[in-house]
C-alpha positions in Angstrom: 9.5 -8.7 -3.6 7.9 -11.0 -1.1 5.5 -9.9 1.3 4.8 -10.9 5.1 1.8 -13.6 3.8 4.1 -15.0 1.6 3.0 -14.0 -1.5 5.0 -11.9 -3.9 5.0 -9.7 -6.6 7.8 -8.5 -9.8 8.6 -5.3 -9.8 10.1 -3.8 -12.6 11.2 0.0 -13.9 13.4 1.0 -16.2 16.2 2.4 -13.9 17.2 0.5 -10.3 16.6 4.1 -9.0 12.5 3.8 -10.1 12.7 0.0 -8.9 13.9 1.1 -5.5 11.3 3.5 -5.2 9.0 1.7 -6.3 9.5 -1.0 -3.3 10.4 1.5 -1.2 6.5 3.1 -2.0 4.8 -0.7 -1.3 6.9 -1.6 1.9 6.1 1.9 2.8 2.3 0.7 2.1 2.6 -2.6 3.7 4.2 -1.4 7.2 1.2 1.2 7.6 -1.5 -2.3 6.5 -2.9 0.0 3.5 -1.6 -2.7 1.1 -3.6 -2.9 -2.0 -2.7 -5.6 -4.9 -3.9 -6.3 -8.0 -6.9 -8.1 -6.2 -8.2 -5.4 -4.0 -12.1 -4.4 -4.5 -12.5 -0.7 -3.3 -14.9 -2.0 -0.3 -11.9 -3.5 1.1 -9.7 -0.9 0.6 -12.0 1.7 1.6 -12.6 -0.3 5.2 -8.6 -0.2 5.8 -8.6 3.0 5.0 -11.6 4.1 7.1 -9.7 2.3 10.1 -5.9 3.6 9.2 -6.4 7.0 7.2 -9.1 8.7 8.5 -8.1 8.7 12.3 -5.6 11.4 10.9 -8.5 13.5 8.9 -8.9 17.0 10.7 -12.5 17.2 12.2 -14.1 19.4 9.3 -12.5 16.8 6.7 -14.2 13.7 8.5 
């Protein structure tokens, strides 16, 4: 799978139907910017997060 910087990644399963979700999970990731790889620290994920996820929080939950 390739993503929109270029780089890429294997994905593998043991069916097509587990591949398929499995891509279908990381575009699904990718289109909302809450992409994480194998690189990721949690500071960074936890600032896309903070500026994707949480705007959807109910006001008791933030």
């Amino acid at each position: 799978m390739t993503f929109p910087d270029g780089s890429y990644k294997d994905i593998y399963g043991r069916s097509v139907p587990e591949v398929k979700a499995k891509v279908k999970a990381i575009q699904r990731e990718a289109d909302t910017g809450v992409l994480v790889d194998d690189h990721t620290t949690v500071g960074e994920w936890t600032a896309k997060w903070r500026d994707t996820d949480k705007a959807n929080l109910r006001a008791l939950t933030k």
